[in-house]
C-alpha positions in Angstrom: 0.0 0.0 0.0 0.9 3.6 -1.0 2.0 6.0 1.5 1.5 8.6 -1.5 -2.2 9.1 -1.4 -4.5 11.6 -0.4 -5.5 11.6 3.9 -9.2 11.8 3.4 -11.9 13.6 0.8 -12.3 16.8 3.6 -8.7 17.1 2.9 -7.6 18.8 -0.5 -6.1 16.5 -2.9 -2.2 16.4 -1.2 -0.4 13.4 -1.0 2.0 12.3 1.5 4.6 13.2 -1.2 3.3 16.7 -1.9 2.9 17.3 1.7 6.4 16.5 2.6 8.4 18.6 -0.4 5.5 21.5 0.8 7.6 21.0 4.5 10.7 20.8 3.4 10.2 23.7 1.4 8.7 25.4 4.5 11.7 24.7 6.5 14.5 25.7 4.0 12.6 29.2 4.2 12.5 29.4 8.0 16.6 28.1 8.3 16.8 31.2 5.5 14.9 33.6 8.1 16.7 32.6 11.0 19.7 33.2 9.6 18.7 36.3 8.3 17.6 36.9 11.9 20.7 36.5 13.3 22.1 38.7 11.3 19.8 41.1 11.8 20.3 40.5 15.6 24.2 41.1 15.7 23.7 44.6 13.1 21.5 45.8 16.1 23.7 44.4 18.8 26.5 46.1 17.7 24.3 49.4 16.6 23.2 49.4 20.1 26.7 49.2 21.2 28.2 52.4 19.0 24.8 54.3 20.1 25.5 53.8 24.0 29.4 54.6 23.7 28.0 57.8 21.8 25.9 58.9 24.4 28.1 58.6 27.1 31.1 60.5 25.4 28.5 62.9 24.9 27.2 62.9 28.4 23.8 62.6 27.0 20.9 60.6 28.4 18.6 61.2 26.1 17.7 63.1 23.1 15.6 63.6 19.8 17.7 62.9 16.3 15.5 63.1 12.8 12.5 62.5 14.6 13.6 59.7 16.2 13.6 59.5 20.7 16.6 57.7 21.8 17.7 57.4 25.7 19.5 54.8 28.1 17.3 52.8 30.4 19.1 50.6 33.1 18.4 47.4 34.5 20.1 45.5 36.6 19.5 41.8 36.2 21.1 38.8 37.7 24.4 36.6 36.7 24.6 33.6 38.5 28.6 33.1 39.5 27.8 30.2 42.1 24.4 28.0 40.9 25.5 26.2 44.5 25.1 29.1 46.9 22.4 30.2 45.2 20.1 27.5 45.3 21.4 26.9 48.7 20.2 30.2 49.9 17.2 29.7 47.9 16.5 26.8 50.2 17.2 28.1 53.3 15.4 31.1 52.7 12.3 29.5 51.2 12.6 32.1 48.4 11.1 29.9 45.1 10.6 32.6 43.8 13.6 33.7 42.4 13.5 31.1 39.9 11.5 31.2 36.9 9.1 28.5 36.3 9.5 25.9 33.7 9.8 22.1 34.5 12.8 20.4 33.0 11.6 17.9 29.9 14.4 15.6 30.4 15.1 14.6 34.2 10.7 14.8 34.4 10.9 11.8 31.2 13.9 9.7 33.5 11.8 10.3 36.7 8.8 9.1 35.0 11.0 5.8 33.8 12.0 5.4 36.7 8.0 5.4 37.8 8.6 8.3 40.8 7.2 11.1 38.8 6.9 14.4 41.1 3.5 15.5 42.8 2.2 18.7 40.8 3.1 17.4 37.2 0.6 15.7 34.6 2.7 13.8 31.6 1.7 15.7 28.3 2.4 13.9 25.2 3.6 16.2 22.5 3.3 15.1 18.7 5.3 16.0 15.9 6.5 15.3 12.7 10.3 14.4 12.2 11.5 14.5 8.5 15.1 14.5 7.1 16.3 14.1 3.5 18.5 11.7 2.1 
């Protein structure tokens, strides 16, 4: 039996072939994007870059060029040195909340192997489709 054929009659005539050159296709254009993103990315990185070291030479905060408002903002964010003391005084403090939440996908699948899942989690089965060409 055929893979190639058509999935049902609601479904526009597409076979499994057409479908699959249609994906590829798909993906070849967003590799192209993302690249071009990343591009994009390091032009504005390093835009951002020569426009701060201008305004500090220039003493300036903020200011209006062709129309255009520029200023600094500041924020000071964190940059973990020791992941160790950290959690530890996460712990001790009982200060969760420091940490963003997001469950790990890959010790949760080896706790669930190893049937002791953690209380608070339901197993969600994701589905996708995994191509690659020859």
């Amino acid at each position: 039996m055929s893979t190639d054929t058509a999935v049902s009659d609601d479904t526009p005539t597409m076979t499994l072939g057409d479908l699959a050159r249609e994906r590829d296709a798909l993906r070849e254009s967003k590799r192209a994007l993302a690249r071009e993103e990343k591009e994009i990315k390091a032009a504005l990185d390093e835009n951002e870059e020569a426009v701060l070291a201008l305004l500090d030479a220039q003493g300036v905060e903020a200011t209006r060029v062709d129309g255009i408002s520029i200023s600094i903002s500041e924020q000071v964010v964190p940059s973990v040195v020791d992941w160790d003391a950290y959690y530890a005084f996460i712990k001790e403090n009982d200060a969760f909340y420091l940490l963003e939440r997001r469950a790990a996908a890959g010790p949760y699948r080896e706790m669930l192997a190893m049937e002791t899942p953690p209380p608070g989690v339901e197993p969600f089965t994701k589905r996708s489709v995994n191509m690659s060409k020859r």
